[in-house]
N, C-alpha and C positions, 0 to 999 in steps of 0.2 A: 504494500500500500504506500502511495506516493501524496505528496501532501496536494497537488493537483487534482487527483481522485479526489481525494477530501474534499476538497472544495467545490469540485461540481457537484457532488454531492450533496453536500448541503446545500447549495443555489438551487438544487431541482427541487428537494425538497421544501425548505422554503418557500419557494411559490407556491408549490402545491398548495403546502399548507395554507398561506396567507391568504389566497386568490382563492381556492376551497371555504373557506370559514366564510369569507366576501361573500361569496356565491350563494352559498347557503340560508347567512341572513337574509338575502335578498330574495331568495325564495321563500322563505318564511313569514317575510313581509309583504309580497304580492299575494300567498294563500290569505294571510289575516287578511287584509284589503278588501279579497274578492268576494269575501261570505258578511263583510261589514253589516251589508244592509239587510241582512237574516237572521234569526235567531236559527242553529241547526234545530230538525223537526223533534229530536231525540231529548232537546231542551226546550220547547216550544211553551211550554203548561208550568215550568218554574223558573225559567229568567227572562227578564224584561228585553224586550230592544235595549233600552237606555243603558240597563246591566252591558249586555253580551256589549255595544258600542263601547263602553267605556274599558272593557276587557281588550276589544280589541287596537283602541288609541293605545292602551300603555301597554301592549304589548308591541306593536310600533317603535312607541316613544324609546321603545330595551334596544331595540334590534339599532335604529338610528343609533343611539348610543353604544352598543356593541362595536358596532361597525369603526366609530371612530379608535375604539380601544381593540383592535385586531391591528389598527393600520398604527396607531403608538406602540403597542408590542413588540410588533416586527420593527419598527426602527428602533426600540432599543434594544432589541435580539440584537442587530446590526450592530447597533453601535460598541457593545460588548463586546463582539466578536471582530468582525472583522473591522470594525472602527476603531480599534484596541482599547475599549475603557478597560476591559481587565489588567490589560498591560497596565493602565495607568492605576489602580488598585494594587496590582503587585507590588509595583515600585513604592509606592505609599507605605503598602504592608512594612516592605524591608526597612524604610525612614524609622517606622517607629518602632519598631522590636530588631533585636539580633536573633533572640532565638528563631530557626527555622521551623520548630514545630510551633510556636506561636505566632507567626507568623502565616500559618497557612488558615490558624484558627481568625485572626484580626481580618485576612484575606475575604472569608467566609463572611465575618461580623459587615466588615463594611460593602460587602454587595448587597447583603438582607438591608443595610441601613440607607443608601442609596435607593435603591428599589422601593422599599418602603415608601421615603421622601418622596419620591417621583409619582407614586401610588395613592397617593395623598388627595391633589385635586380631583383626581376621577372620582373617588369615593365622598367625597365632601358632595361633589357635582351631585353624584345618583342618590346620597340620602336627604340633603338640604334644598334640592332642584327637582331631581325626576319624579323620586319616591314621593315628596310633599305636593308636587303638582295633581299627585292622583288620592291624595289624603291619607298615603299609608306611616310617613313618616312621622315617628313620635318622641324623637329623641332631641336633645338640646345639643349645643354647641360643647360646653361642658361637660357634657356625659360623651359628646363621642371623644372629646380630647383625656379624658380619662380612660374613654376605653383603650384609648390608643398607649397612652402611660403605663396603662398597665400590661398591656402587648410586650411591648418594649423589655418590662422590665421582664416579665415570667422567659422572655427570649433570653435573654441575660442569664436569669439565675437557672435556669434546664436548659438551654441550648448549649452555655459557655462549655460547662462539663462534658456535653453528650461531643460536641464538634469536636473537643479537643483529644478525646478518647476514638475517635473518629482515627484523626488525621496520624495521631501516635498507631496504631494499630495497624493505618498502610504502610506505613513506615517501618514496621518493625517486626512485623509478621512473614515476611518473605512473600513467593506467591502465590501463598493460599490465604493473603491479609482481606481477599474478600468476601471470604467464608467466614473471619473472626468479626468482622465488621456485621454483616450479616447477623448471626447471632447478636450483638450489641444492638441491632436494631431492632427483632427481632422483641428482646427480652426487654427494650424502653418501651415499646412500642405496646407490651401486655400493661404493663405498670401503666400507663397515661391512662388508657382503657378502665383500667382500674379506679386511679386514683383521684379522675378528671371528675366526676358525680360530685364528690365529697369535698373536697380540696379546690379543683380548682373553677369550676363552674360556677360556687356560691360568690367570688370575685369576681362576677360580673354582671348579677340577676339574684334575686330572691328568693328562694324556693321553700313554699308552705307547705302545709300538709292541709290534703284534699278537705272543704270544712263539711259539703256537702254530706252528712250522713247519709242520705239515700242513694245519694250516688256512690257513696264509698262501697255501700253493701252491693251494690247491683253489681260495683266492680269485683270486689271478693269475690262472687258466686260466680265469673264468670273466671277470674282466678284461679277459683277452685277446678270448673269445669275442664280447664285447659291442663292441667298442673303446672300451673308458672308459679313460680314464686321470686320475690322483689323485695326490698328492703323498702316499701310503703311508695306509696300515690303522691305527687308533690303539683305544686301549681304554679309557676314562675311568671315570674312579670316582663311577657313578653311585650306589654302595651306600653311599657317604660320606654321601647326603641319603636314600632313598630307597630302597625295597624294586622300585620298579617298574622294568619291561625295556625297551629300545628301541634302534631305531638309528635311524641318519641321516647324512645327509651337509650338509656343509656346505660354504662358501668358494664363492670366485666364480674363474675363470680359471687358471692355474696353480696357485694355492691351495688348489683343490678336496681333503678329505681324508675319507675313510668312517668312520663312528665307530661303535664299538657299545659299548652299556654292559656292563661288566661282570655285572653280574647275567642281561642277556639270554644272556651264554655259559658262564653257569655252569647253565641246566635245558637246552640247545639242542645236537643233536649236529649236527657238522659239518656234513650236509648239507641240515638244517634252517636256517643259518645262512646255507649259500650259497643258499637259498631268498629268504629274509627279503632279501640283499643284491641277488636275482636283481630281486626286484620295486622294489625302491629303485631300482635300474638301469634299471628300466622308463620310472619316472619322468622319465631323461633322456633316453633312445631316443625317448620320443613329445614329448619339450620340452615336459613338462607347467610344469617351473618355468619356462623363460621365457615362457611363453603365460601363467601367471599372475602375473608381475613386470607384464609387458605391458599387461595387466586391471589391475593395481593403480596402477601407473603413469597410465594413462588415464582412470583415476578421480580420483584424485589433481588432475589438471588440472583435470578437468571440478569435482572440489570446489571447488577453490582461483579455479575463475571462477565460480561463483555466491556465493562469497563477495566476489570484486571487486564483483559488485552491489549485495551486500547493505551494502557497505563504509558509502557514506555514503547508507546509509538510516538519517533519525534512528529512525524505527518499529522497526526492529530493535532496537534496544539499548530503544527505551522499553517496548514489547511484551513484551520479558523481565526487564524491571524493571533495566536498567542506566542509571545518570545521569552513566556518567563515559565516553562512547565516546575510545576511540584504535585506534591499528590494532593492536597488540597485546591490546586488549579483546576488538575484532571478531574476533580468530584467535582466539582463547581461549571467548570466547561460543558464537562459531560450533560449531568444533568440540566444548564441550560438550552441545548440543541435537541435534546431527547424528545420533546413536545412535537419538534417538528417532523421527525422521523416517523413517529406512534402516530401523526391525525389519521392517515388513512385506517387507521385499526380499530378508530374510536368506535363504532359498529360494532365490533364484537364483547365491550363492556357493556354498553346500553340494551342491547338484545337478551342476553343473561336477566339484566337488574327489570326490565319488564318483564321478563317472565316470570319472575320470582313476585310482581308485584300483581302479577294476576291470578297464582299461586295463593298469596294472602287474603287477597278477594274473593274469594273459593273456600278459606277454611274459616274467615268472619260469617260467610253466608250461613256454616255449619253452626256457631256455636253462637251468630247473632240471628240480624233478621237481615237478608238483602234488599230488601225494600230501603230498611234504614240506613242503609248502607250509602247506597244509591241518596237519598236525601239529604244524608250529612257530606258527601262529596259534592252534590250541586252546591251545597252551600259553602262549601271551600272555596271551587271554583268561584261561585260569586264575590267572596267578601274578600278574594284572593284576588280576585279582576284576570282570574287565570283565562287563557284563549282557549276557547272551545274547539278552535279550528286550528292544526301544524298540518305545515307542508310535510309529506313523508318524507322525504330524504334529509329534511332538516330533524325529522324525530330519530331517525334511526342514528343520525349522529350525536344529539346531544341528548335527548329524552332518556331519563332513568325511571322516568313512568311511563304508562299506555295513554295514547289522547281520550281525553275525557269522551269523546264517541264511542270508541273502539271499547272502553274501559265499563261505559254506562250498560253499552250492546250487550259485553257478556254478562253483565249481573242480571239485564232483564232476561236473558238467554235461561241463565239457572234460575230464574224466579220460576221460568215456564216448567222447567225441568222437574224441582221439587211438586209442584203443584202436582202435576201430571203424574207423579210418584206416589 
């Protein structure tokens, strides 16, 4: 491999990539467009015109906005790479440390902190501008610059450790250092899972315990039904940042706890709730999470050894315009080009993650009611201003869920099904 190779290589893919994501917003923006002036017939009897219209401006209003942060991305991919900012990081790096293994660690710190900066107005733009134009935005100026503070700092105090343990261990492992790395990430990566419910999620949101009696019990009894068990029902103040609904679950092993956001239980009557929780539940009955820890895990190694090859290729680093290699370069290099390589693949993550999520739709139906199901999702959609309508080619790349047609279809499909039973 010649650093030539390298480089048209990444030019082709590059465009791809960039001119691909292009392409596909704007396919996704001419389907919302064409059905504007319709409510789909499958939504006809519970969202208004003015609903679906408003679902379908801000869904627009993302893609415009997308569009502009696909075409900043890609120049600062550029400017990183072959415009040498790394080079000009490295050099930095060696200014202010002599140690070389701290040095590949400050290398690391000030791309994350660069980035970050740069990442700054987009985000300000979509929660203070986009988000508020559509009334979902609910957070002050204050609260997001603390959330940002405290970004920063938990970067600092788990990152510093985990990077520097990183960069020591390419270093010092020979060339099996990315199988010891591996493991390291492997073994951080159960711990966050772990320890994220409890430690570090309360830093940045509230989380009560459900006050709802009746609802508590309807959940128990569906608890029971399932056999899950959870370290208790919590209710977080999602309406402190944000208009939009959601639940989830989190935590890994005894930790596990059910969350719902506050706003989801304030439009949802109870047995649209134990729906919503029914199909969350699904998710663990069919171990759709650990069959995709599993996948990600397994990729993870499989990155982290084509990277041990590409380690001491000098063509790598010269092919993307870097003159300073170390192994903290090469993790850093690497993984920033990597995105462009994988877009054609994205298809086969999202294809998986909807199946799995029509999979959970199927065992709510069992242990709730599909009807309700189907009712507390239109209302997601609604109070989400979610699009009714994706272009297919634009779902099969980015969609980790089934479009709300596609999704409503089979639930009334097995509504027919049970009945008939």
């Amino acid at each position: 491999m010649d650093s030539q190779t390298v480089y048209v290589l990444f030019l082709l893919f590059f465009a791809v990539s960039t001119l691909g994501q292009l392409y596909l917003s704007l396919r996704q923006s001419r389907a919302v467009l064409r059905h504007r002036g319709a409510v789909p017939s499958a939504f006809a009897d519970t969202v208004t015109l003015a609903e679906h219209q408003k679902a379908a401006d801000y869904s627009l209003a993302k893609q415009r906005f997308s569009r502009y942060e696909i075409v900043f991305q890609a120049a600062l991919l550029w400017l990183f790479t072959l415009g040498g900012g790394l080079n000009v990081l490295a050099l930095l790096s060696q200014k202010l440390v002599a140690s070389t293994l701290w040095q590949g660690v400050v290398l690391l710190g000030l791309f994350g902190l660069v980035s970050m900066v740069l990442g700054w107005p987009w985000a300000l733009y979509r929660t203070f501008v986009l988000e508020a134009r559509f009334g979902f935005n609910q957070t002050t100026l204050p609260t997001w610059l603390a959330d940002q503070f405290k970004g920063v700092l938990l970067a600092l105090i788990i990152g510093t450790p985990l990077l520097l343990a990183v960069v020591y261990l390419m270093g010092a492992m020979g060339k099996l250092w990315w199988l010891y790395v591996w493991l390291l990430w492997l073994g951080f990566s159960l711990l966050l899972l772990w320890a994220f419910p409890k430690w570090i999620a309360p830093l940045f949101n509230k989380f009560e315990p459900l006050a709802d009696s009746a609802l508590q019990a309807r959940i128990e009894s569906l608890l029971q039904r399932t056999g899950f068990k959870s370290k208790g029902v919590f209710v977080m103040d999602g309406s402190k940042r944000s208009g939009h609904g959601n639940a989830y679950f989190t935590g890994l092993g005894q930790n596990k706890r059910i969350v719902f956001f506050d706003t989801l239980l304030k439009d949802m009557q109870p047995q649209e709730v134990e729906a919503v929780l029914a199909h969350e539940l699904g998710h663990f009955a069919h171990k759709h999470i650990i069959k995709q820890m599993a996948v990600t895990f397994a990729l993870a190694l499989a990155v982290l050894f084509v990277l041990g090859l590409l380690l001491p290729q000098p063509a790598f680093y010269s092919g993307l315009g870097v003159d300073y290699p170390s192994h903290a370069m090469a993790l850093l290099l690497f993984l920033l080009v990597l995105p462009v390589f994988t877009f054609p693949f994205s298809p086969l993550s999202g294809l998986m993650s909807r199946k799995n999520e029509f999979e959970a739709d199927r065992f709510a139906a069992r242990y709730a009611a599909a009807a309700d199901l189907i009712h507390a999702l239109t209302k997601l959609y609604r109070s989400n201003a979610a699009s009714l309508v994706s272009d297919a080619w634009y779902s099969r790349f980015y969609d980790s869920h089934p479009g709300a047609q596609a999704r409503i279809a089979a639930l009334q499909a097995l509504m027919k099904t049970q009945k008939a039973a």
